[in-house]
KESEMAR-145361 format. One record per residue (C-alpha): x, y negated, z negated; residue number from 1. Coordinates in steps of 0.02 Angstrom, whole numbers, plus 50000, padded with zeros to 5 digits. Last residue first. Layout:
N
+-------+-------+-------+-----+
:    px :    py :    pz :   n :
+-------+-------+-------+-----+
:     X :     Y :     Z : NUM :
...
+-------+-------+-------+-----+
This chain:
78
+-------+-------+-------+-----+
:    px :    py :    pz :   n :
+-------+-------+-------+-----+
: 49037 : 50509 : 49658 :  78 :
: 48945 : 50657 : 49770 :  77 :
: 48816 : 50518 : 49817 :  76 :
: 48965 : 50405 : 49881 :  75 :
: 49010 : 50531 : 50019 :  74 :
: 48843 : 50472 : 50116 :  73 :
: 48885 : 50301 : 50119 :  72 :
: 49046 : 50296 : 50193 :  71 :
: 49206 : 50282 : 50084 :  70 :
: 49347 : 50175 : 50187 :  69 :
: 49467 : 50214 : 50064 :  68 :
: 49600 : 50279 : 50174 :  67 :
: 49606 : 50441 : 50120 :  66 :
: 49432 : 50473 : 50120 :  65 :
: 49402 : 50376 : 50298 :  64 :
: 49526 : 50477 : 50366 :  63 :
: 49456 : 50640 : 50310 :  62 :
: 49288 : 50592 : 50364 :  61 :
: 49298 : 50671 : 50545 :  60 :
: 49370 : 50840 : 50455 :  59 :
: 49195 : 50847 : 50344 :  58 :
: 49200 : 50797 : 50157 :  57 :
: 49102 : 50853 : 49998 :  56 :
: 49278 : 50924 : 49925 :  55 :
: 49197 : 51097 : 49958 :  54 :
: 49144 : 51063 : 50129 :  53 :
: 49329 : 51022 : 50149 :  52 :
: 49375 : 51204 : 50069 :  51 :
: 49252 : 51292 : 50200 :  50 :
: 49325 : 51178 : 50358 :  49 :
: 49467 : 51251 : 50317 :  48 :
: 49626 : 51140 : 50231 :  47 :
: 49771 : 51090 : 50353 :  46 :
: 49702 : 50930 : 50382 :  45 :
: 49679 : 50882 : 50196 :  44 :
: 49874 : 50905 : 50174 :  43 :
: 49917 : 50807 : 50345 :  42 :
: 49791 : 50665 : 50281 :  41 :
: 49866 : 50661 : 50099 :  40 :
: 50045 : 50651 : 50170 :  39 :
: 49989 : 50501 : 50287 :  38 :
: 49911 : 50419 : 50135 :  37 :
: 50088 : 50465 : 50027 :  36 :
: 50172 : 50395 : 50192 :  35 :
: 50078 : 50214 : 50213 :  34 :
: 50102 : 50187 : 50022 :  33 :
: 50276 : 50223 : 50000 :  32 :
: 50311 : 50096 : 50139 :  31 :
: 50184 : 49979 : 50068 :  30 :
: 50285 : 49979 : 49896 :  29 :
: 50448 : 49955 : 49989 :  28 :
: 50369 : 49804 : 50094 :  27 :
: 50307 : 49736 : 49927 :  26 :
: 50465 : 49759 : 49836 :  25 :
: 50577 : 49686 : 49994 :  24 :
: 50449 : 49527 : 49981 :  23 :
: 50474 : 49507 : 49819 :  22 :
: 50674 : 49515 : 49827 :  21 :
: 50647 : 49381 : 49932 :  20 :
: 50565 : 49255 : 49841 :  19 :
: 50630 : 49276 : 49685 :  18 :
: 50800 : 49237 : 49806 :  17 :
: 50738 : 49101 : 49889 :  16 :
: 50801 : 48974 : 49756 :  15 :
: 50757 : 48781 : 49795 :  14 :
: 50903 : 48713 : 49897 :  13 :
: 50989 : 48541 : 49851 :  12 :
: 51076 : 48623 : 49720 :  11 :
: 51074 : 48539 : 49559 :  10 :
: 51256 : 48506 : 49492 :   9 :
: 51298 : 48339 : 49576 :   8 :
: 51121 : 48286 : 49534 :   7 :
: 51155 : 48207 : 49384 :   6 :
: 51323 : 48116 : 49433 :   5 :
: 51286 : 48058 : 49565 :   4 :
: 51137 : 47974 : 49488 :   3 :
: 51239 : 47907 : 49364 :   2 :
: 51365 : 47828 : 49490 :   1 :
+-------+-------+-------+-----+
């Protein structure tokens, strides 16, 4: 009976709910993510070629700017 007793409060489940509200966070955080970095590309694409010289880029590298995927030639204008 004591063991009944103790563990007829307990639920028999370990909590998912931490769990899942972390999950939503992260997939709402990558979702803001994914269009601020596709907002950045559209606003870089619409600059001249003059202006992207400018920023030290070339249209070809925009991607790779936004995206973080910094080549080795753009890190000597860091």
């Amino acid at each position: 009976m004591t063991t009944i007793s103790q563990t007829a409060g307990r639920s028999l489940r370990p909590s998912s709910t931490g769990g899942f509200f972390a999950t939503l966070a992260q997939g709402a955080y990558a979702l803001f993510n994914r269009l601020e970095r596709r907002s950045a590309v559209k606003t870089l694409n619409e600059l001249d070629d003059r202006a992207l010289r400018d920023i030290g880029i070339t249209r070809s590298q925009i991607e790779d700017a936004v995206y973080g995927q910094v080549k080795a030639e753009l890190t000597r204008y860091l």
